[in-house]
N, C-alpha and C positions, 0 to 999 in steps of 0.2 A: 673740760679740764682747765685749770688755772695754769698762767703760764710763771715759770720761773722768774723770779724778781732777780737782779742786778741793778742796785744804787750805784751811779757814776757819780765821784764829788769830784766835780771840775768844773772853775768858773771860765775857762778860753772858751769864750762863745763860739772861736772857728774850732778847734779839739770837739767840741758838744755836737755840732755841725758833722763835722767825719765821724765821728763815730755814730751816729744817727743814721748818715749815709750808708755805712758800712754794714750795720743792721739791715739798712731794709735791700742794698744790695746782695748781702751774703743767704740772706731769707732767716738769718738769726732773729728778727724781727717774729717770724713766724711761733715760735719757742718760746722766747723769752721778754719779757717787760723792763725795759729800761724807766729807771728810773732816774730823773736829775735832781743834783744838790748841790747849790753854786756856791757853796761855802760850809763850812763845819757846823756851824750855826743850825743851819738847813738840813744837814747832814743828820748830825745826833738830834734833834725836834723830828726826825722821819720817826728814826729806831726809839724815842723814847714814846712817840706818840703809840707804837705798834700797841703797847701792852703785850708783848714777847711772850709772855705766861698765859693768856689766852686762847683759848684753843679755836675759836673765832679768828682770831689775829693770824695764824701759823702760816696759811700760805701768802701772807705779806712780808714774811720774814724774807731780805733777801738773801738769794743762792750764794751770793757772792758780791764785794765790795771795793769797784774800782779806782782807786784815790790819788789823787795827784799831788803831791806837796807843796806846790806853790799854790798857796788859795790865802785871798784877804781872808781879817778877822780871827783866825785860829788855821795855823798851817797843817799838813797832813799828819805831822808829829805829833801834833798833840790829839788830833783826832782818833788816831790809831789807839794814842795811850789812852784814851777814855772808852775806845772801844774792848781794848783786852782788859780794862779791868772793869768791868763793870759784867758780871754771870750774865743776863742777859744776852750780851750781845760778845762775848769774847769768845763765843765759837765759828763764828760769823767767817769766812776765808776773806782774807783781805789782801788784794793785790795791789801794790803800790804801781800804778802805771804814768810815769813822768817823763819828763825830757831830762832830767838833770842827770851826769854822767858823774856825780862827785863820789867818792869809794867812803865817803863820808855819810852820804844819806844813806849807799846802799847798806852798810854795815849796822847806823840807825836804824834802817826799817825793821831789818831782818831781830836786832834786838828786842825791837819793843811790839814784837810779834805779828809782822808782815810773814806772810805765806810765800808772797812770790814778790820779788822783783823786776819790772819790768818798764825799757826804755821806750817811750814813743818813738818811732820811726819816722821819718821825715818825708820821705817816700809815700806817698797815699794809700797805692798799692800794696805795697809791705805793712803798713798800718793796717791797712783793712787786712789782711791776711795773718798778720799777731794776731788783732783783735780775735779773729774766727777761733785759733787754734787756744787764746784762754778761754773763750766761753766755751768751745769745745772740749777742751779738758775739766777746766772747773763746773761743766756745767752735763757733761755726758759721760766722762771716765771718772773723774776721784770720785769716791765714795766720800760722801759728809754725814757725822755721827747725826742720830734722829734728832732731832729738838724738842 
């Protein structure tokens, strides 16, 4: 069986690092396939290369879409927005997971069609333990419509 895809777009080489850790300490690693995208660039060239409407391509679609808003070249904003509008990929769950505390992004994400918001933890521990409970929700409890 194919394991579940999750695209992280984060270019913090140490972020990339923890959560990497976190996967193969939590055994989430076991499940699911992380994927990296160090930039939006990266990011939409993943989901455009899929060919989404393939039925070859479907379990490369990822489960889920971890994205950070600080990223050279095209920040998370505008990658979101290319993601919900584009049928392809705008049913895609996308979790904005950042450090920024501003009630300005959070309100942006949530408009221009972030699923969840959610702050990095500073804490290792408490990071790797987010992490677990969204891939664990997004990836074992919510129901996501068929593709």
């Amino acid at each position: 069986m194919d394991k579940k895809k999750i695209l992280l777009v984060e270019d913090s080489k140490d972020d990339i690092l923890l959560i990497q850790r976190a996967f193969n300490k939590t055994k989430l690693a076991e499940k699911f396939e992380l994927i990296i995208a160090q930039d939006g660039n990266q990011a939409l060239s993943y989901l455009h290369d899929l060919g989404i409407s393939s039925i070859s391509q479907q379990s490369k679609i990822p489960m889920i879409l971890l994205l950070d808003l600080n990223l050279p070249k095209m920040n998370g904003f505008e990658i979101l927005q290319r993601i919900r509008s584009n049928d392809k990929t705008k049913l895609i769950p996308v979790i904005v997971f950042t450090s920024s505390k501003e009630d300005q992004d959070i309100t942006k994400s949530y408009l221009l069609g972030a699923n969840s918001y959610v702050r990095k933890p500073i804490d290792s521990d408490k990071f790797t333990a987010v992490l677990q409970q969204i891939v664990s929700y997004w990836g074992d409890i919510n129901e996501l419509p068929v593709k």
